[in-house]
N, C-alpha and C positions, 0 to 999 in steps of 0.2 A: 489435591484440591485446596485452592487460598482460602484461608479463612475467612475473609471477605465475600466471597463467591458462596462461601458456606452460611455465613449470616444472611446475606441476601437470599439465600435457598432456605431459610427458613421464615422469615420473614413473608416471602411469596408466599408459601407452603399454607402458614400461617392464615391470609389473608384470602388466599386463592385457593381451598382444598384443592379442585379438579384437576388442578396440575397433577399431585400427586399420583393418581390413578393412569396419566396417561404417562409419568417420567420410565416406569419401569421399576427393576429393583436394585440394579446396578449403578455403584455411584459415577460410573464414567454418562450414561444415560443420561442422569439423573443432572449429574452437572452442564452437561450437554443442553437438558430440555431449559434447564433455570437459567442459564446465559442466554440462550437466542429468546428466550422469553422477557430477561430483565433487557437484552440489546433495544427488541421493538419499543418496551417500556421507555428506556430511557431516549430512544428513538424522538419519540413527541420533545421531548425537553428542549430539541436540539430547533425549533422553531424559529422563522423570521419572520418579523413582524413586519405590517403589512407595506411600510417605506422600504425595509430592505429587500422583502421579495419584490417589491415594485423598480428598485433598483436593478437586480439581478437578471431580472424575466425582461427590462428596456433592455440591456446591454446585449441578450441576445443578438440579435442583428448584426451589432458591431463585432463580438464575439466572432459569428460566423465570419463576418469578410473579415476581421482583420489578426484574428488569432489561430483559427482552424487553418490557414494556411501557411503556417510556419511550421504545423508537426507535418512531420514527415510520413509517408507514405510506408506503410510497413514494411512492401516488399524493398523496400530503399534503406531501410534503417539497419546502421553498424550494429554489429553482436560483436558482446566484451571476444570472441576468438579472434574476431581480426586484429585485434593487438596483441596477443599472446601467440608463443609459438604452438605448431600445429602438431598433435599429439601422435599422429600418424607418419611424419615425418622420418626418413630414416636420420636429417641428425638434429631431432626434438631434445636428444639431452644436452646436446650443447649448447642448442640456443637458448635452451632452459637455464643455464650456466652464463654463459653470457648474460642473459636477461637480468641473472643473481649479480652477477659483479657489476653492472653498472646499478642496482638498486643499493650496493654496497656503500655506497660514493655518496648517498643521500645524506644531507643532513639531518639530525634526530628532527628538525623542527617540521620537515618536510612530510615524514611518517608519522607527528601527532597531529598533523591538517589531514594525512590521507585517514587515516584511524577515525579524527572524531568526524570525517565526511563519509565513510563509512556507517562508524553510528546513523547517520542520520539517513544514507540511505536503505537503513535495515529497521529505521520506523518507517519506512513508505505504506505496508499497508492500514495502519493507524489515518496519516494523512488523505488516505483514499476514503478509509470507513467514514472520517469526520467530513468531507466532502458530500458521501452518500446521507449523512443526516440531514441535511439542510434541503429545506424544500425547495427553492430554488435550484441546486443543484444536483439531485437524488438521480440515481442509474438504479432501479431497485429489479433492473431485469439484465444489467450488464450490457443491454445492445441499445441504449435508450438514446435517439437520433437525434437527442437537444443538443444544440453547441457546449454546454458546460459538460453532459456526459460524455461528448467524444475528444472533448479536453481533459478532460479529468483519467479517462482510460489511458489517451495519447502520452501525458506526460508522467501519469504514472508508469508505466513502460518503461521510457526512456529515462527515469530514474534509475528506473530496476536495474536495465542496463546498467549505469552507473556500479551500482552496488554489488552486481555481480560480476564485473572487470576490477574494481577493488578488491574483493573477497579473494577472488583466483590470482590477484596479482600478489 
């Protein structure tokens, strides 16, 4: 448990008895209940003010014609396996080998672009959470049929992808 998490678990506590009687007696519970209780908290902070959400909620429209149709269609969308060899294969280890020698041949500079793009796509759901704060764009049910929540799931996805054909390669 970060000490951080644990200050703020007291602090609430503090502030909030009633918590305390519903966290349980277990600190995994307990840190459990004081996260999703400080997330909603700091939820509100995450606020746009009334030009931005005025901003956000016009763009819909455009959003709809002119962004929703460049994600792709699920049943259409590449998985990191069609670029890697297929594990079922009777000769998987050699294309596995194969696949090794020509990443051989890379240059180091090429592996710390794949690395820190990597990193970044292994914050994706950070960028999704901060996305669901914002009133304008909040999916607080995951199936939420606004143009920003079926952008926001679409390209989160197809990051993912990204980060998981990284990771395996």
């Amino acid at each position: 448990v970060g000490s951080a998490l644990v200050l703020a678990a007291t602090k609430l506590l503090r502030k909030k008895p009633a918590y305390a009687v519903l966290m349980g007696s277990d600190v995994e519970s307990q840190t459990w209940a004081v996260a999703t209780t400080v997330a909603k908290e700091e939820r509100v902070l995450n606020r746009m003010d009334a030009n931005q959400l005025e901003v956000v909620q016009g763009m819909s429209d455009w959003a709809t014609a002119n962004i929703l149709p460049m994600a792709n269609d699920v049943a259409k969308n590449w998985q990191p396996q069609d670029y890697l060899p297929d594990p079922q294969a009777p000769d998987f280890e050699e294309e596995v080998e194969k696949l090794r020698e020509r990443s051989n041949k890379l240059p180091d500079d090429y592996l710390v672009v794949l690395v820190g793009d990597m990193i970044t796509e292994e914050a994706l759901p950070t960028y999704m959470t901060m996305l669901n704060t914002l009133e304008g764009t909040r999916d607080e049910t995951g199936a939420s049929a606004t143009p920003w929540a079926v952008w926001t799931r679409k390209w989160t996805a197809e990051e993912n992808r990204h980060g998981d054909l990284l990771n395996k390669y």
